[in-house]
Each structure stands twice: as structure tokens, then as C-alpha cells.
C-alpha positions as CSV (number, residue, x, y, z in Angstrom):
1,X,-45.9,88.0,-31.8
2,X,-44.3,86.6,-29.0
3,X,-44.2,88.8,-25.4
4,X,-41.4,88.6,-23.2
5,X,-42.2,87.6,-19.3
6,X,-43.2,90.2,-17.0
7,X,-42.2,90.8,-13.7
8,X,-45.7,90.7,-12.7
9,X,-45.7,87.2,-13.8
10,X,-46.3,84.6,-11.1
11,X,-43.8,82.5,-12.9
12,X,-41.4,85.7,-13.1
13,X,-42.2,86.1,-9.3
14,X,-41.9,82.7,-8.2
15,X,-38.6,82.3,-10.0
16,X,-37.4,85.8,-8.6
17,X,-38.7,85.3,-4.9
18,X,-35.7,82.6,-4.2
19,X,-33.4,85.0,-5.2
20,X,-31.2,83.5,-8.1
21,X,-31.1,80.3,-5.9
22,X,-32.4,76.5,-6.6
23,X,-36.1,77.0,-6.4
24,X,-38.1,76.0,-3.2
25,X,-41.4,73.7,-3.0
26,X,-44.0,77.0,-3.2
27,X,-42.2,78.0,-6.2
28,X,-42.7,74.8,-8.0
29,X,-46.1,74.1,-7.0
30,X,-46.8,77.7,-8.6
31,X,-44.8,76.9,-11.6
32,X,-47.3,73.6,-11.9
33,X,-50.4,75.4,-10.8
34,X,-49.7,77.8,-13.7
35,X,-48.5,75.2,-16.0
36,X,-52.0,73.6,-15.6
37,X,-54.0,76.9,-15.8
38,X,-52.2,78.0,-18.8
39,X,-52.3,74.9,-21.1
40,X,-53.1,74.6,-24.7
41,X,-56.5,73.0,-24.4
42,X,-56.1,71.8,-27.9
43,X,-53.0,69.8,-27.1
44,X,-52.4,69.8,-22.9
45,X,-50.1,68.2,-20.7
46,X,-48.8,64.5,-21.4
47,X,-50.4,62.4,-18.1
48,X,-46.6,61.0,-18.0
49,X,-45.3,64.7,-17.8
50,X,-48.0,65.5,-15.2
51,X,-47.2,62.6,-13.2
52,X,-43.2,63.4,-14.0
53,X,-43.8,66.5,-12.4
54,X,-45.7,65.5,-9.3
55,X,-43.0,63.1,-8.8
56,X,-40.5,65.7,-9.2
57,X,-42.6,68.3,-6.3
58,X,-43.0,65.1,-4.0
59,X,-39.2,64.2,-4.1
60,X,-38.4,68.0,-3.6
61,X,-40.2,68.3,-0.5
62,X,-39.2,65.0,0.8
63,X,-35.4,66.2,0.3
64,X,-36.6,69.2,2.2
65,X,-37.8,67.3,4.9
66,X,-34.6,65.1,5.0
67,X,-32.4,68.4,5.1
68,X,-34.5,69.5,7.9
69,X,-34.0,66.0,10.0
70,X,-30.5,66.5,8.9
71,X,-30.4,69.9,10.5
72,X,-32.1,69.0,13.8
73,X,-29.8,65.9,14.3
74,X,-26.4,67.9,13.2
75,X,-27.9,70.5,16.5
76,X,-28.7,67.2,18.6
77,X,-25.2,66.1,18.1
78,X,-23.7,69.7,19.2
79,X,-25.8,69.6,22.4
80,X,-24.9,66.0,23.0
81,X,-21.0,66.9,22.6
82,X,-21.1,69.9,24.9
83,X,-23.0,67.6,27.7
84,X,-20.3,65.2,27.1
85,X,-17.2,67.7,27.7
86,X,-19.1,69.1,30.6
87,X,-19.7,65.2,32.1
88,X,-16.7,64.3,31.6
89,X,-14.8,67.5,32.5
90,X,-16.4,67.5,35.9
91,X,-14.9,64.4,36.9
92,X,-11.8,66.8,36.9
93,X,-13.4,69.0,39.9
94,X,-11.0,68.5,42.6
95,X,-8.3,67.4,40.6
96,X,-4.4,68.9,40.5
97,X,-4.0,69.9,37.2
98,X,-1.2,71.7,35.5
99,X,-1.2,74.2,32.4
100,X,0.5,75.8,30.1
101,X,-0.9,79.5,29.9
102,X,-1.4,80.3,27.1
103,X,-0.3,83.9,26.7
104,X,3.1,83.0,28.3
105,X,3.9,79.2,27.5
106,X,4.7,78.9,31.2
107,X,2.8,76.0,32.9
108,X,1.3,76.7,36.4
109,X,-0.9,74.5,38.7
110,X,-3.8,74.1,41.0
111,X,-6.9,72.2,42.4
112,X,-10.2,72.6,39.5
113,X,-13.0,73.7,41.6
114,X,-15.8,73.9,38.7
115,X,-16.1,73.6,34.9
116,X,-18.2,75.8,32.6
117,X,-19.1,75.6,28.9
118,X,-17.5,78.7,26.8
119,X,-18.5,79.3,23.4
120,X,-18.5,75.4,23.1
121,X,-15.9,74.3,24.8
122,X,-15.1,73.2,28.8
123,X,-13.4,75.7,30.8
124,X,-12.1,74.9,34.3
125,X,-12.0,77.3,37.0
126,X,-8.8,76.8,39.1
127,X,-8.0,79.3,41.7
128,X,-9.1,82.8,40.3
129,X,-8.5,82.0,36.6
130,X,-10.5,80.0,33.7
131,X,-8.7,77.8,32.3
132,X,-9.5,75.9,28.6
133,X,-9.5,72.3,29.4
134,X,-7.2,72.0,26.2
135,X,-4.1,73.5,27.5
136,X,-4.3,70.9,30.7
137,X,-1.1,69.3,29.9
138,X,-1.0,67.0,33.1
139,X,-3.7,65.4,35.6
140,X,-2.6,64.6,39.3
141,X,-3.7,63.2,42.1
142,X,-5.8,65.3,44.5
143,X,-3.5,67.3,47.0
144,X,-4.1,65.3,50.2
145,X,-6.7,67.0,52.6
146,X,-5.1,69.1,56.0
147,X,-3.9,67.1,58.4
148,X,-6.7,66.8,61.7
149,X,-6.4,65.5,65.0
150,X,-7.8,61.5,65.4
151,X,-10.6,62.6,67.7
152,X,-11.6,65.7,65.8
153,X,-10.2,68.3,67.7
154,X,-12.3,66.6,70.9
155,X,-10.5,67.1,74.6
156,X,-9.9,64.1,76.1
157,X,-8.0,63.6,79.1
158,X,-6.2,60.3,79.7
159,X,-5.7,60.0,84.1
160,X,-2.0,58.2,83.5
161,X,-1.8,58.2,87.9
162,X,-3.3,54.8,88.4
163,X,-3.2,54.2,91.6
164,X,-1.2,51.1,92.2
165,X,-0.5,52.5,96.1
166,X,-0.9,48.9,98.2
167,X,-2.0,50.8,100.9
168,X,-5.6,51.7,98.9
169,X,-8.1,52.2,101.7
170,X,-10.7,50.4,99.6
171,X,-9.0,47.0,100.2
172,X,-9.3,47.4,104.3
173,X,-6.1,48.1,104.5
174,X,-4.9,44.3,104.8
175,X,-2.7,44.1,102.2
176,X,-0.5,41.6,103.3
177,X,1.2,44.2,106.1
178,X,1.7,43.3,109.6
């Protein structure tokens, strides 16, 4: 008589803990560890199945490992791209740009004065309003700065009555007068 697997089976229970799915690397090694326990000891495991096997756990968890790197450079690569919008949307800080809005289609302009990331993507703050840095249609040249006075606003007072009177009483009055 042959019995049927029971749930309380830690083969049952490894092979139900992942849900249906491919099995993970505790679930195998349990599936081995019980493999082991539970041989025949008149006729046990094949060394080449053993060593098939062990191959088979150490390539599992070396995939695992590699899907992990995998994961950690596919998040390096996010960060790295949002640092890059940010970097190079900055260099737009000061910058005329024009718009189309995007709830009317009708392009507008004004100077950036700072750039934020938004759910992963560069937003520009012109005037009052956030604008997505992918409905800048055109990039201009700064709008020159307010026209000031050459001396700063400074009083200066240039004396144009020279005195160019011959009779200056600083030259002894002898200029040449009889």
C-alpha cells in the first residue's frame, strides 16, 4: 500500500510554502535534506545524483544572487537617471523657456527659477506654475537684467564752471593787463 502525501509533509510544505511558484533555495535544500533522511538504505542515492543535485542548489542560489545584483543595479540606474534630469535640468534655472500647457495646447512663457523631481521626472517652476520639463517646446536666452545707472545709483556731481576768468586772483592779478 502506497500513501498519498500529507500536508504535514515537509516536502508537501516546502512545495506549498512558495505558493504554486518555481521553488526557492530553502525549499530545495529541504527537498534534499529529506531526500537524504528518507533513502532506501539498501539501495541510496547515486554519488552522481547527489553531486547533480548539489550542483543544481548551488546554481539556484547563485542565479538568486545574480537576480539580486540585477535588482540593485536596475535601482542604481533609476537613481542615476533622476540625478541626471535634475543636473542637467538645472542648467535651465534662469532660462526663458516657452510651453505648451498642456490642458489647453496654448504655449506660454517665462524665466525657470528652480527644478524639482515629480514622481520621476523634472519639473520646472516658472512663475507660479510647475511645469513638466517635457512640454518645454523652446529654450531662450535669459531676459536681459534691468537696466542700472553706470555708477550704481551713486551721486556724483560734475562742477562744469571752470573757472577760465583771466582775472583769477591766484595768479597776482598780472595777467598780461596794463
Amino acid at each position: 500500500m502506497i500513501t498519498g502525501i500529507q500536508a504535514t509533509d515537509p516536502i508537501a510544505g516546502a512545495a506549498q510554502a512558495t505558493g504554486g511558484q518555481a521553488m526557492g533555495k530553502d525549499a530545495f535544500m529541504k527537498l534534499l535534506v529529506n531526500q537524504i533522511r528518507n533513502q532506501d538504505p539498501m539501495a541510496p542515492t547515486d554519488n552522481q545524483q547527489f553531486i547533480a543535485q548539489l550542483a543544481q542548489f548551488s546554481s539556484l542560489e547563485q542565479m538568486q544572487t545574480m537576480n539580486e545584483n540585477i535588482v540593485g543595479l536596475a535601482v542604481l540606474q533609476q537613481n542615476n537617471a533622476l540625478l541626471e534630469q535634475l543636473t542637467s535640468s538645472s542648467a535651465l534655472i534662469g532660462q526663458q523657456v516657452t510651453w505648451a500647457d498642456a490642458t489647453t495646447g496654448v504655449e506660454r512663457s517665462g524665466v525657470v527659477s528652480s527644478v524639482k523631481i515629480v514622481d520621476g521626472l523634472a519639473v520646472l517652476r516658472v512663475g507660479a506654475e510647475d511645469v513638466p520639463l517635457a512640454t518645454v517646446v523652446q529654450v531662450d536666452e535669459p531676459a536681459p537684467p534691468p537696466a542700472t545707472d553706470a555708477n550704481d545709483g551713486a551721486s556724483t556731481s560734475t562742477n562744469s564752471n571752470t573757472d577760465t576768468n583771466d582775472n583769477d586772483a591766484a595768479d597776482g592779478g598780472t595777467n598780461g593787463e596794463g
